[in-house]
N, C-alpha and C positions, 0 to 999 in steps of 0.2 A: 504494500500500500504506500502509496509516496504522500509525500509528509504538506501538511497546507500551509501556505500563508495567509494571517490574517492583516489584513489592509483597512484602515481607516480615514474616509474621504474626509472631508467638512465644507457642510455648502450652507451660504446664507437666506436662500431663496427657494422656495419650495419649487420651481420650473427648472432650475437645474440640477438639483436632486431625482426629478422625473425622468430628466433627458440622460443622466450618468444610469439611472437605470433602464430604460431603452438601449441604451450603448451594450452597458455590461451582456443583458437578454444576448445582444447581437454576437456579440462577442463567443458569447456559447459556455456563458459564467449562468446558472439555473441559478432561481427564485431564491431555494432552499439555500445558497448559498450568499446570499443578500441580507441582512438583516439591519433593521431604516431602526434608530435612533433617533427621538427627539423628544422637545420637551412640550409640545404641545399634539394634541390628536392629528393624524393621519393617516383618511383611509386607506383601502388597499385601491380604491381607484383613483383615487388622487396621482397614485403613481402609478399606473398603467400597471398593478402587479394584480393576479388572482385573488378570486374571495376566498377567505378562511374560513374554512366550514368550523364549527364544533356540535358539539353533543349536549351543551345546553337547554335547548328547545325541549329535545327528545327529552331526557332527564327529567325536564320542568311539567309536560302533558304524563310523565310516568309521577310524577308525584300528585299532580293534580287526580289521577284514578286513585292512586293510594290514599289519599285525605277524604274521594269519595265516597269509597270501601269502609273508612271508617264510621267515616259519615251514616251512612245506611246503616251499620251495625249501632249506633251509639244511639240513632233514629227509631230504628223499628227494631231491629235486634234483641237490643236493651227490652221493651215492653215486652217481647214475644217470652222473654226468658222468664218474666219479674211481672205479669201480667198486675196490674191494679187499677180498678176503676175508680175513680172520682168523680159523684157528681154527675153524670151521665155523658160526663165529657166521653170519646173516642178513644179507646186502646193510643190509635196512633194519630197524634191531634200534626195537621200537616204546616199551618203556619211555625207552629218553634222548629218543625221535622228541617224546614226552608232553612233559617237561619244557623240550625247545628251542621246541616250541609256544607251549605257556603263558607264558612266560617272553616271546617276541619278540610275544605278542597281548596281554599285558600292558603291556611298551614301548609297542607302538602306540596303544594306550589313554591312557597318562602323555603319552606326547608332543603328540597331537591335541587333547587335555584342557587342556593348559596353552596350547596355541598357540591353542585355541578361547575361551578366559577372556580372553586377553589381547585378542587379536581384539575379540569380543563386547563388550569394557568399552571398546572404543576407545583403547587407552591408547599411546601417550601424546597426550593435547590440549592442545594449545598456546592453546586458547579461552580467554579471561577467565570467572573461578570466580569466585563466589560465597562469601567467608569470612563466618561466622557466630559468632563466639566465648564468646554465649551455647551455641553445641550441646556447649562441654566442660562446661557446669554442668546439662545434664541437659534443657536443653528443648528443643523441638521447633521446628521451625519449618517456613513453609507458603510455598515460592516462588512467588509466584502474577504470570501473564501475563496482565495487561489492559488492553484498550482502556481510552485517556485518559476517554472520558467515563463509564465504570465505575469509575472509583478510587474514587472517594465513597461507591458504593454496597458498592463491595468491603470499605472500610476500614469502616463501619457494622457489614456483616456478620458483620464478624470480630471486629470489639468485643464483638458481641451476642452471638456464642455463648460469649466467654471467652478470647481472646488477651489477653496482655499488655500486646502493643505488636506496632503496624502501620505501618510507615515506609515509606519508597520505599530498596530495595536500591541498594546500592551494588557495582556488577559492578566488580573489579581484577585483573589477573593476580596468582598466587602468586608 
């Protein structure tokens, strides 16, 4: 396996951070090996790169069945086990049955949600990070993964379309 270099562009302007990634694409440097810094949100079409899918969604409508599971058992479950009349009310009166619903399909929702973000973002990694201390003054930066005898060619390209400064990153734990 031949060994990477990691390359840190720095660009002031979101339009040329797009075009260094256009470039790179061309170049025949993959996505996966691209990783956009900065300190303010950008999406993935901002920069001409693929949507990131995750498993969030799925996770979040998998917890919303689980809170309505319970829902229904805490609703009607509960009375069918524990039968008691009051008053000639209904075994199972359907106005509170609504709110104990919603209320536990909503939980399950909050909870799968959070458990799913956390999950998803991998947190916590114990990997060596990447600190960039230009991204609190507002720029951008291009962590790019390449083969030693691409450096050259990389660091050119990235002059060419308007980075600042193109160094070899320095990976430390936080």
């Amino acid at each position: 396996m031949t060994e990477k270099n990691m390359l840190l562009a720095l660009f002031q302007e979101i339009d040329p951070a797009a075009q260094a990634v256009d470039k790179l694409r061309a170049m025949g440097i993959e996505n996966e090996h691209v990783n956009v810094i900065s300190g303010t949100p950008i999406t993935e079409a901002m920069l001409g790169r693929p949507h990131q899918w995750t498993n969030v969604p799925r996770l979040a409508m998998g917890g919303a069945v689980g809170g309505l599971i319970v829902g229904i058992f805490f609703a009607f479950g509960t009375p069918a086990l524990y039968p008691v009349y009051v008053g000639g009310q209904p075994l199972y009166p359907v106005p509170p049955s609504i709110v104990v619903l919603f209320e536990l399909t909503m939980l399950g929702i909050m909870l799968s949600t959070f458990l799913g973000v956390f999950l998803d973002s991998r947190f916590p990694s114990y990997s060596p990070k990447v600190y960039v201390p230009e991204i609190s003054d507002g720029y951008i930066a291009l962590l790019i993964d390449c083969a030693p005898e691409q450096e050259e060619e990389v660091k050119k390209a990235m002059t060419e379309v308007g980075a600042e400064s193109v160094k070899t990153a320095e990976v430390q734990p936080l």
